[in-house]
C-alpha positions in Angstrom: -8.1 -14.2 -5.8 -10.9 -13.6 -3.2 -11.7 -16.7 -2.1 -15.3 -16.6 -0.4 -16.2 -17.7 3.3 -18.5 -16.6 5.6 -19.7 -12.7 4.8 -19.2 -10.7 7.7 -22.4 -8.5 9.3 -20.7 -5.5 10.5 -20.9 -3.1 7.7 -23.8 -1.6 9.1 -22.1 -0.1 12.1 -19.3 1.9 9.5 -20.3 5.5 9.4 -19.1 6.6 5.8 -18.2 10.3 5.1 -16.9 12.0 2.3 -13.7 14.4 1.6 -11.3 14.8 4.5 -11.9 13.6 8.1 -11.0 14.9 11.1 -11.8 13.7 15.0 -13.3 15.7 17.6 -11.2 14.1 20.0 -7.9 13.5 21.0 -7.2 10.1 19.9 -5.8 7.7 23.3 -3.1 5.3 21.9 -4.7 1.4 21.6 -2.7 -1.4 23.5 0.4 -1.3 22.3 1.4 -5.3 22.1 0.0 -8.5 21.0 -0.8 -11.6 22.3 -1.0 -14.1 19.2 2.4 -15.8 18.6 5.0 -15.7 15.9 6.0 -18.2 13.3 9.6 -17.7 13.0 11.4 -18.0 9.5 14.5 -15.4 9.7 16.8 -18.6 10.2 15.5 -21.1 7.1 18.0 -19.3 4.9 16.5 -22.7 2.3 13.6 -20.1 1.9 15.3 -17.4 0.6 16.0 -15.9 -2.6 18.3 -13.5 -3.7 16.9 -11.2 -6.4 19.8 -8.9 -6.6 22.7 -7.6 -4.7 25.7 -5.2 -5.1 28.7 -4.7 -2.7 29.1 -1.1 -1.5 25.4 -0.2 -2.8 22.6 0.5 -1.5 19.4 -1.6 -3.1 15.8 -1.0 -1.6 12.0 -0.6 -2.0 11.1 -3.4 -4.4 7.7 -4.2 -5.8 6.3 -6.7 -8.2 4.3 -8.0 -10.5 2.9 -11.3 -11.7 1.7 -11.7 -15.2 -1.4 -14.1 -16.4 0.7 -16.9 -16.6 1.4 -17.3 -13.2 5.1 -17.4 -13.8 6.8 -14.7 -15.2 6.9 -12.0 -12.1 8.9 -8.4 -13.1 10.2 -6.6 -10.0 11.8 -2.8 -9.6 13.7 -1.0 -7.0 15.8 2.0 -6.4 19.5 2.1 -6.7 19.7 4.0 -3.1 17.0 5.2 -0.3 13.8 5.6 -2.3 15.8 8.2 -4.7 18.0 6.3 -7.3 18.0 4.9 -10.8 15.3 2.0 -11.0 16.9 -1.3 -11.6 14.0 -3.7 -13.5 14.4 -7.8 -13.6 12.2 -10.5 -14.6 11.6 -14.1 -13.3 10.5 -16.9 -15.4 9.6 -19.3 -13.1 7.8 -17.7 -10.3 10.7 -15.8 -8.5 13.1 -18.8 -8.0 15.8 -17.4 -10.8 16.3 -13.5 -11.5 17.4 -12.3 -15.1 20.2 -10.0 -14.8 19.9 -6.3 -14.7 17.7 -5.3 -17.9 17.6 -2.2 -20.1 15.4 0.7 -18.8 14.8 4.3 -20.6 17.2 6.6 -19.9 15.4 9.1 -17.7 14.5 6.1 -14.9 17.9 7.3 -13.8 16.4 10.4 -12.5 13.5 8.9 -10.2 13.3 10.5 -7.2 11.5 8.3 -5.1 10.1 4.6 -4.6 9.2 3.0 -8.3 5.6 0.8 -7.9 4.5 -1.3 -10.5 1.3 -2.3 -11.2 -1.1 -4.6 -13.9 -3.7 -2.8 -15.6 -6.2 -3.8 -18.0 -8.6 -0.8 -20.0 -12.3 -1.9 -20.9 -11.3 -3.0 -24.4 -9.0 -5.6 -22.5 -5.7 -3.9 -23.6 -3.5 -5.2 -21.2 -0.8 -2.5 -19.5 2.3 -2.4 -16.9 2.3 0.8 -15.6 5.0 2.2 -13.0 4.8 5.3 -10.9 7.7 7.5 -9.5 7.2 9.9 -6.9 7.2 13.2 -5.6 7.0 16.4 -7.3 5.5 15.7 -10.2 4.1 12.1 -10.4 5.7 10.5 -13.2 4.7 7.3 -14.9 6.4 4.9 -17.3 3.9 2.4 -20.0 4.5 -1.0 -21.0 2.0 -2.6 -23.5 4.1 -5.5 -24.5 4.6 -7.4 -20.6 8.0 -4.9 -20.1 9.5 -6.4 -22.5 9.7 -2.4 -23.9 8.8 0.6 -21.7 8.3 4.7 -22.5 10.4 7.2 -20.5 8.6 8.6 -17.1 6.3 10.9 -18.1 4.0 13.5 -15.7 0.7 12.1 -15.3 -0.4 15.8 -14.4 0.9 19.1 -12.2 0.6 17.0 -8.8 2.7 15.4 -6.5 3.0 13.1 -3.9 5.3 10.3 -1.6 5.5 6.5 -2.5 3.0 7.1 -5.4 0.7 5.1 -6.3 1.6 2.6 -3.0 -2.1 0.5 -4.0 -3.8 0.5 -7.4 -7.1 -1.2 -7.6 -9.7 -1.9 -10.5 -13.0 -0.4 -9.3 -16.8 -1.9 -10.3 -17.1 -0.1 -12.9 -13.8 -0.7 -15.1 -12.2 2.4 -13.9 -8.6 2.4 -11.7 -8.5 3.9 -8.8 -4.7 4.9 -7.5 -3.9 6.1 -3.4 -1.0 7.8 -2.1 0.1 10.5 0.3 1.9 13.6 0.9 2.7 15.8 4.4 2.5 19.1 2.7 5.9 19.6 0.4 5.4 17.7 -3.1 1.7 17.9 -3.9 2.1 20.9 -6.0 5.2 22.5 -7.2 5.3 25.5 -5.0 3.4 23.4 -1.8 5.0 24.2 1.4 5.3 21.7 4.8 3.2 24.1 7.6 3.8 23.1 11.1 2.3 21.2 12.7 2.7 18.8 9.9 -0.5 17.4 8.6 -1.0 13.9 6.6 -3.5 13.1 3.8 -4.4 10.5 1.8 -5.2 11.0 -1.8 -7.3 8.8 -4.6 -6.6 9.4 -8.2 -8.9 7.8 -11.0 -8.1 6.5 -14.4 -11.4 5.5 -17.0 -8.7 4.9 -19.7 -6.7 1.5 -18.4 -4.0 3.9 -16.6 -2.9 6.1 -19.2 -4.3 9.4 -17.6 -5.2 9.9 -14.1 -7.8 12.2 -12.3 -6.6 15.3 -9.7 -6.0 13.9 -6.2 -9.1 14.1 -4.2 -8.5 13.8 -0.4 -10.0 10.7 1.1 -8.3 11.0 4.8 -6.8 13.1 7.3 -6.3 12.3 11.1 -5.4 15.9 13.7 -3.1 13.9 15.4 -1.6 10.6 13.6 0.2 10.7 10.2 -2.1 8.8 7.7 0.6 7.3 4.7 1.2 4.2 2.4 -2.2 3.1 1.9 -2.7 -0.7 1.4 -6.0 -1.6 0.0 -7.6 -5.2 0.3 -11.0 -5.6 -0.9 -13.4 -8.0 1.2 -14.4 -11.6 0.4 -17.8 -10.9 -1.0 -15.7 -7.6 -3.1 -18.2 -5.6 -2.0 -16.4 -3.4 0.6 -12.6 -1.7 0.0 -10.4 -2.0 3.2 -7.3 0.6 3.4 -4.3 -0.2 6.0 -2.5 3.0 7.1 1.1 3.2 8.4 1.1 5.9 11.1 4.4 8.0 10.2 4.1 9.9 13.7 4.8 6.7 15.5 2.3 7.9 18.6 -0.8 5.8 17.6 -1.3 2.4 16.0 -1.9 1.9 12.4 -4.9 2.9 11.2 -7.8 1.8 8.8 -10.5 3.6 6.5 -13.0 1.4 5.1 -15.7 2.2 1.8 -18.8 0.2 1.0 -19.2 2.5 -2.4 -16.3 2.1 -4.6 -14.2 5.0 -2.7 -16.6 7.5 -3.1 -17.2 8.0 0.8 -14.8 6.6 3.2 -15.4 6.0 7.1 -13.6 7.8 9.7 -9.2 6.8 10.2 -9.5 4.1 13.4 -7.0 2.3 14.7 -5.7 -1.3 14.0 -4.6 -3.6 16.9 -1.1 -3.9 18.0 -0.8 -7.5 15.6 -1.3 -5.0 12.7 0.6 -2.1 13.4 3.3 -1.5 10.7 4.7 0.2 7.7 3.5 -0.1 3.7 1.2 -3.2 4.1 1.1 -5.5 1.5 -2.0 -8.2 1.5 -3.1 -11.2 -0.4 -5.9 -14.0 0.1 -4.5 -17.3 0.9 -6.4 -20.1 -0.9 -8.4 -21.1 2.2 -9.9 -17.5 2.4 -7.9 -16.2 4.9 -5.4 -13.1 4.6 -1.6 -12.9 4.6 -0.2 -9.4 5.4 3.2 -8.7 4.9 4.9 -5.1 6.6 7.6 -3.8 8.4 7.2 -4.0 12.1 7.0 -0.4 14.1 4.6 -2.2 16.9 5.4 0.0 19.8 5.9 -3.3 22.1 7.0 -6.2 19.7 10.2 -8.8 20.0 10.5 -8.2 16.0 10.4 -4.3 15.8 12.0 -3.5 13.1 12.3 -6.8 11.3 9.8 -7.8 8.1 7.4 -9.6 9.3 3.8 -10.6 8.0 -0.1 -11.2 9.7 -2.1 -14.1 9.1 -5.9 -13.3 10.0 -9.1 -12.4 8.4 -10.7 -10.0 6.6 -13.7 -9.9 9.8 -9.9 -9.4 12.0 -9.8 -6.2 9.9 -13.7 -5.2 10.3 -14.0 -5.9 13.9 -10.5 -5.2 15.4 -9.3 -8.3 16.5 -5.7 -9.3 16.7 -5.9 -12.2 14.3 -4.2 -15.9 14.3 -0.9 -15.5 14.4 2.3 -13.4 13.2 5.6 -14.5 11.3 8.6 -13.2 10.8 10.4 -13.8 7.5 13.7 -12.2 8.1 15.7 -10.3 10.6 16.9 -6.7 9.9 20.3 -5.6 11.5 19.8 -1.7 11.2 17.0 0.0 13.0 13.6 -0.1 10.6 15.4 0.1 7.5 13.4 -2.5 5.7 10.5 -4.2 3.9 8.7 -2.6 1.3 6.8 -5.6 0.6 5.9 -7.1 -2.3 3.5 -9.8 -2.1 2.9 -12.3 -4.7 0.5 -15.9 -4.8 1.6 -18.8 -7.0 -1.0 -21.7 -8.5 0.1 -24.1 -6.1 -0.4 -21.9 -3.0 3.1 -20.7 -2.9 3.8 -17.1 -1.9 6.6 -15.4 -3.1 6.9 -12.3 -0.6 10.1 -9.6 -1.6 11.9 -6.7 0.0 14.9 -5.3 0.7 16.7 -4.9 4.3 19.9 -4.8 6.5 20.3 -8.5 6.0 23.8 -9.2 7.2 25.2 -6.6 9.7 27.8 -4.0 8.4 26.3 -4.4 4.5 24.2 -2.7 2.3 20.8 -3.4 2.1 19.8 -5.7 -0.7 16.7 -7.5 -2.3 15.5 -11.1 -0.9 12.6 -12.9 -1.8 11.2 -15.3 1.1 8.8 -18.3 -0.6 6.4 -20.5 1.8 2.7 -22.1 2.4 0.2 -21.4 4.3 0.2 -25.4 5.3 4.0 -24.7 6.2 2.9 -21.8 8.4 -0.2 -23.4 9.8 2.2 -26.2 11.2 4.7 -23.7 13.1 2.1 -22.3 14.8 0.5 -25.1 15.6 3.9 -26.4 17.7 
């Protein structure tokens, strides 16, 4: 999936720390709009998908997964904000056709927060679907047989946290590594929100293909911005672990935390540009070696706040704070910032299948969309 192009040269200049980190400074907000342009798709309604919808209910937060074959993608969500019983389908052909509603355990009617869904493979190259639900405690449900059957949610241990695990990545040595957050109330059972609120950022480790997880250590903490729903994307050459932070106090920019050793150390929170600035970033390489970035816009100064919208850039954009090539947005939400979980999918023939929920048609219930497109068709828009 990571294509190679040109390594970047800047690593050098990351300072890389260890446990939580905290500035000595009060941090001065960055420029708060962009200046690349924006690839507009909200009206190609040809584009869109509809994975599921229900009159009257509420239907959000979706994530997926695509198996080895490229087209058989499974996809979960919430019946209500976050909270709700966890609907499952499954595609067969890469996301253009939904299955209906499938069977679930029981108990997935009790989740309590955003369901993710994630591959795993252990070092004997058993392959596993795991999926998380949040809060207090972290639950988790195991498929070994592509979801076709799944166990009931199950703790993973006597922690907690919010949109748990948001990123799930295989580290060098075979191990999992797994980030989320909390502001104070579900990390333990008795934890307590103190005021002023404070943020962090957690990393949990599995050495057993994602059966059992690690304590939470904290990675990052900012005195000022809310640090939540890490995104991680690993550079070109795999050799450094990038992680995009939403900024829940809506003050500063969105932020990013960088490790050059596998998540053992992690450099300082810093702000993103403007073009970045979002919620629950979703990224994948596009086959040229370049990045798309899917999110819901909170850009202080941005004609598609609120709406799902995505980045297309680099991974040296990232490293060096630059604003990137251009944005898009894929549809327009009718009710505030209530949208876009992403999930972000790449098919064989350079398709990406990009899903969330949102305020699609004004007066309605949020439901689930999928938005499909190239790279070559988005190269072309911004190009006019």
């Amino acid at each position: 999936m990571h294509r190679a192009f040109v390594p970047f040269c800047t690593l050098i200049v990351l300072t890389a720390v260890s446990g939580t980190v905290l500035g000595d400074e009060a941090e001065k907000p960055l420029r708060r709009d962009y200046t690349i342009p924006v690839v507009d798709l909200a009206g190609e309604t040809e584009r869109q998908v509809v994975v599921d919808r229900e009159p009257g209910q509420y239907l959000g937060h979706p994530t997926t997964v695509l198996l080895e074959d490229n087209q058989t993608m499974i996809c979960v969500y919430p019946q209500g904000h976050g909270r709700g019983a966890i609907v499952m389908k499954r595609s067969t052909d890469g996301g253009l056709t939904w299955s209906e509603r499938l069977p679930v355990p029981e108990n997935w009617s009790t989740s309590k927060e955003v369901p993710t869904i994630h591959r795993v493979i252990d070092k004997q190259g058993v392959k596993r679907l795991i999926m998380f639900s949040g809060l207090y405690p972290i639950r988790m449900a195991v498929s070994e047989d592509d979801g076709a059957s799944w166990s009931p949610l199950k703790p993973i241990g006597d922690f907690g946290g919010i949109v748990t695990m948001s990123c799930v990545g295989r580290l060098a040595n075979g191990d999992y590594m797994a980030l989320f957050h909390d502001d104070g109330r579900f990390l333990r059972k008795d934890s307590k929100q103190t005021k002023p609120v404070q943020f962090h950022l957690y990393k949990t480790v599995s050495s057993d293909g994602g059966l059992t997880w690690s304590q939470p250590e904290v990675i990052a903490q900012h005195p000022q911005a809310h640090l939540c729903e890490p995104g991680w994307i690993r550079s070109p050459d795999g050799k450094q672990i990038a992680v995009l932070l939403r900024e829940n106090s809506r003050t500063l920019n969105s932020f990013v935390i960088f490790s050059d050793d596998e998540g053992q150390t992690w450099t300082k929170p810093r702000q993103l540009p403007a073009a970045l600035t979002g919620d629950r970033h979703t990224g994948r390489y596009t086959p040229d070696g370049r990045l798309f970035i899917s999110f819901r816009d909170t850009t202080h100064e941005s004609p598609t706040k609120g709406d799902w919208v995505g980045w297309v850039g680099t991974y040296d954009d990232i490293v060096n704070g630059t604003e990137g090539q251009y944005r898009v947005r894929l549809m327009d939400n009718h009710r505030g910032a209530d949208c876009a979980y992403p999930a972000v999918e790449l098919l064989p023939d350079g398709t990406f299948v990009t899903t969330t929920y949102g305020h699609w048609e004004k007066g309605k219930k949020p439901y689930i969309v999928s938005v499909r497109f190239t790279m070559d068709e988005l190269d072309a828009k911004a190009k006019k």
